[in-house]
N, C-alpha and C positions, 0 to 999 in steps of 0.2 A: 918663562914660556906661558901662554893661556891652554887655556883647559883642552882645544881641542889640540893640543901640540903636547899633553899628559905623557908621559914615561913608565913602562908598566916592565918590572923583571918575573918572569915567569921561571918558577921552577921544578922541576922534574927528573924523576929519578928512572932509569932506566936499565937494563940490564948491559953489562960493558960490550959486550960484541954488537949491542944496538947503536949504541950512540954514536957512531960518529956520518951513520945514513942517518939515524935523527935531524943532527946539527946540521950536516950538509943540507940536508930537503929545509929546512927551514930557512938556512939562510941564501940557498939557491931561489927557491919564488919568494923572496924579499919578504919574507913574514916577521923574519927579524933582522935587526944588522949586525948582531952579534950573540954565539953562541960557546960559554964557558966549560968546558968538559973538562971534572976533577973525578977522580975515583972516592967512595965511601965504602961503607960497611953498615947496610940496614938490617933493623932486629924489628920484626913486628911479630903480629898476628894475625892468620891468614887461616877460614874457615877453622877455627877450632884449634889450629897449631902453634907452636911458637917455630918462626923462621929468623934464617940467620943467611944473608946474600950481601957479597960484591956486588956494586953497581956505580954506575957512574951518577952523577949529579948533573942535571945541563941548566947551566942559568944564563938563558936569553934573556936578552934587550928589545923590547920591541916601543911601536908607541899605542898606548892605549884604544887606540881606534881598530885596532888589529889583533888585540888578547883571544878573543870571541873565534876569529878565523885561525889564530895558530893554537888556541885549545882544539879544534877542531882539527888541524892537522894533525898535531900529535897523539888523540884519542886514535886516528888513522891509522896512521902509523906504529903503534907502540901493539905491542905483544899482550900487555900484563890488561888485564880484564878489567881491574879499577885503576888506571897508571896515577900517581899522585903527579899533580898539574894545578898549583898554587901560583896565583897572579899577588904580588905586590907591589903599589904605585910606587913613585922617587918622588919625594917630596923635597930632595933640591941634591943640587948636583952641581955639576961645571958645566957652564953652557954650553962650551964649544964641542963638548964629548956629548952634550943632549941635543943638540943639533944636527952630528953628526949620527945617532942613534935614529931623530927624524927622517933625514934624506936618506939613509940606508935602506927604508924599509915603503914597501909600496904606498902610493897614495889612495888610492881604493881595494876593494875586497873586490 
């Protein structure tokens, strides 16, 4: 695929009663064509604290023309004040599933 047909998995963790209006809104206005929702267990550091939360993990598919607009969605949408929203490209894959990652997802913003 050329560069403007790029593949970009964005991921983000959210709190488990959010995700699944997450995943839906995103892949309803076509921002992505597919969205993965697994449960975890995060441990950070939050003002001063050490935390311990259940949350889902969501790893969408989008194509890189579109990261920019569904970080913006999800900053929207998401509850948590710094929500973690990591874009990594695919640097090779099956075509016919990156393809199919393409036409899923809008042609313009």
């Amino acid at each position: 695929m050329d560069t403007e047909h790029e593949i970009v998995v964005i991921f983000c963790t959210i709190p488990a009663a959010e995700s699944e209006v997450m995943a839906r809104a995103l892949v309803e206005r076509r921002l992505v064509a597919c969205v993965n929702v697994t449960p975890v267990h995060s441990y950070y550091q939050w003002k001063g604290e050490f935390c311990s939360e259940p949350e889902h993990l969501l790893i969408a598919k989008t194509k890189k023309s579109m990261a920019e607009a569904t970080i913006a969605a999800i900053k929207s949408l998401h509850s948590y004040d710094v929500p973690e929203i990591i874009a990594v490209p695919i640097v090779a894959g099956y075509a016919p599933y990156l393809e199919w990652v393409h036409a899923g997802t809008k042609d313009e913003v």
